[in-house]
Residue, then its C-alpha position, 0 to 999 in steps of 0.5 A: x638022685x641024678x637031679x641033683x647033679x643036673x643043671x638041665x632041670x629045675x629039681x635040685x636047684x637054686x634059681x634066680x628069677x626077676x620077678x618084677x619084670x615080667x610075669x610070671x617072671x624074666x630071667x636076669x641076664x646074667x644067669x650063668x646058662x642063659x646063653x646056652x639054655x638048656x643044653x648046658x643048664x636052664x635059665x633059671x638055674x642060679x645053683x645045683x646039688x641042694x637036695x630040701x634047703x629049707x629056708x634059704x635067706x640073704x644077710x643083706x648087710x654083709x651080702x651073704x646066701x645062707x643055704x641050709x639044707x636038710x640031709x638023708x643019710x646022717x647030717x644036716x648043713x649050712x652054706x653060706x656064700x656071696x650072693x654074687x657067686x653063681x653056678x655053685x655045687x653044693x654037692x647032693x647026692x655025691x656029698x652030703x655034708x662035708x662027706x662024700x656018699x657012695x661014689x669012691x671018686x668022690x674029692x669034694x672038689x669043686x663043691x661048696x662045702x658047709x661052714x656048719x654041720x650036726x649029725x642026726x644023733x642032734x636032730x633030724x632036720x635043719x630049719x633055716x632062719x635069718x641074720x638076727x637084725x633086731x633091737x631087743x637082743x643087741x648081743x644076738x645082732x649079725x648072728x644067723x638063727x635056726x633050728x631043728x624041727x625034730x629036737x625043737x632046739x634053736x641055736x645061733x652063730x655068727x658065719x662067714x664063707x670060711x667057717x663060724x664062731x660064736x656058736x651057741x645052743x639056747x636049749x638051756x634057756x629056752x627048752x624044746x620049743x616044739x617041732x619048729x617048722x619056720x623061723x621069720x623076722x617080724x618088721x623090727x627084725x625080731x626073730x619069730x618061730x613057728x611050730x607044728x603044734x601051733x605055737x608063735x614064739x618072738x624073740x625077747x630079752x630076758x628080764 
């Protein structure tokens, strides 16, 4: 748990590396504890307070870090914030959601709270996708896809830093696809789902 609330470690992070500067890797300059490398944080360390973001993606367009990230005790996030916004805390162990944990002291202030929550009554482990970017569903364009691996849902919304709209569960349409483990895009920006038991799904206007 302490990880979590501690920049001096690489456990519970999000990190930020160059990767064609050097190998195996350079760290860009201006990462917020570069100068101060492990007294205050490690150089790579973007972000604390993740506890399994599970798939963390960039909407290129607009400039946004989509951090979904998987719970314990009762509900799974998503964060969403610029990709230029460092030394963020996303808040493990003290919060879990928008819900403080065990600590009585606990505000929330300070931390990154999500624009998006469900309990575990709705599944059990969020899987992060990708701003749906394609041709085939021109509706779907700008809107974040994912998915829980647990009840194989996947469901879509539109996000921005301080809440979001549009959402929607495709379970009527589409059923359970199965434990969904991964969700990608393909080279035309078509979302792909991947599941446990083997399956590929792509996705494709009704016809």
């Amino acid at each position: 748990y302490k990880n979590g609330q501690d920049s001096t470690t690489l456990l519970a992070t999000i990190l930020r590396l160059d990767i064609d500067a050097a190998e195996p890797y350079a760290v860009p300059p201006d990462n917020p504890f570069v100068e101060q490398d492990g007294d205050d944080g490690l150089r790579e360390v973007w972000s604390i307070g993740v506890r399994n973001p599970w798939r963390v993606t960039i909407d290129h367009e607009t400039g946004l870090l989509y951090v979904p990230d998987v719970g314990q005790e009762g509900s799974e996030e998503i964060n969403v914030v610029p990709i230029t916004a460092s030394q963020l805390n996303y808040g493990w162990p003290v919060m879990e959601g928008s819900e403080c944990l065990a600590d009585p002291a606990c505000t929330g202030s300070g931390m990154v709270l999500p624009v998006y929550e469900y309990q575990h009554t709705e599944g059990c482990a969020i899987v992060g996708g990708d701003v749906y970017r394609g041709a085939s569903i021109p509706e779907l364009h700008g809107h974040y896809v994912f998915a829980d691996y647990c009840r194989g849902w996947l469901r879509t919304l539109v996000a921005t830093p301080d809440g979001v709209s549009e959402m929607r569960d495709w379970s009527p349409d589409l059923g359970r696809l199965g434990s969904v483990t991964s969700l990608g895009t393909d080279g035309g920006g078509e979302v792909l789902v991947t599941t446990l038991e083997g399956e590929v799904w792509r996705s494709d206007p009704v016809r």
